[in-house]
C-alpha positions in Angstrom: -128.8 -20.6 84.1 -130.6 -24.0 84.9 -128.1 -25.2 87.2 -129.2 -25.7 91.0 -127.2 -25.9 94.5 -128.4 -27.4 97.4 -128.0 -25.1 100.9 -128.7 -27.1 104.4 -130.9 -24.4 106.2 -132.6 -21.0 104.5 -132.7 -18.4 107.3 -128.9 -18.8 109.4 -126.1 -16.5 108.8 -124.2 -18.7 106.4 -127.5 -20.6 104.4 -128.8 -16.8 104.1 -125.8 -15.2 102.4 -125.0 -18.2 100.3 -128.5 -18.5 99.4 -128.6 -15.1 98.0 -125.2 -15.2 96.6 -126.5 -18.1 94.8 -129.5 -16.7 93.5 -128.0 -13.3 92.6 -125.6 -15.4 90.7 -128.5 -16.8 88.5 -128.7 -20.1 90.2 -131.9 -22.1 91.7 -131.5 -23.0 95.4 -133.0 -25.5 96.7 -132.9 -25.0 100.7 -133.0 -28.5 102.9 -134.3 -27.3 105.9 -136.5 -29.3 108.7 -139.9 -27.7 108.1 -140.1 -26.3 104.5 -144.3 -25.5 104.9 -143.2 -22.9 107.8 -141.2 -20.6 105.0 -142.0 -18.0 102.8 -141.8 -18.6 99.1 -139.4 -16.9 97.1 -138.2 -16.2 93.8 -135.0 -18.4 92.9 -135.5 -20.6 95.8 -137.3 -24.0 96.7 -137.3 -25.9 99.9 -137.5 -29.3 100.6 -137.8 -31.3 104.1 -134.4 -32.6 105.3 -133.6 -34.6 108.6 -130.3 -34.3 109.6 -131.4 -37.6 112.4 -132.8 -39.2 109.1 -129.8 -40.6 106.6 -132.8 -41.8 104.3 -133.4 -38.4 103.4 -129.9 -37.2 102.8 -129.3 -39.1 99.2 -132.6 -38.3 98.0 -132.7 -34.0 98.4 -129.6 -33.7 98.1 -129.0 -36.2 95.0 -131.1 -33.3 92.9 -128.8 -30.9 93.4 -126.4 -30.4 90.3 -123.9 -28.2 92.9 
């Protein structure tokens, strides 16, 4: 499948489980998380910087996102 979702946050409860419902489901994740360089790669999954104080960068990550 070449269909993505965005998650806000990779490693909570919630973001964790949906991210690997997501992935186990065939889907790309892209997780929005604060400091995407601190994470572990991992198959299925890309992160990208988000600031929740920062509206600028709301539109932008989560534009690319097709879910």
């Amino acid at each position: 499948m070449n269909t993505n979702v965005a998650i806000i946050g990779s490693k909570g409860q919630n973001s964790a489980a949906w991210t690997n419902a997501f992935i186990a489901a065939g889907f790309t994740v892209r997780n929005l998380v604060r400091f995407p360089e601190r994470l572990p790669m991992r198959p299925g999954s890309e992160y990208a910087r988000l600031e929740l104080d920062d509206a600028s960068t709301h539109r932008s990550e989560i534009g690319r996102a097709h879910v």
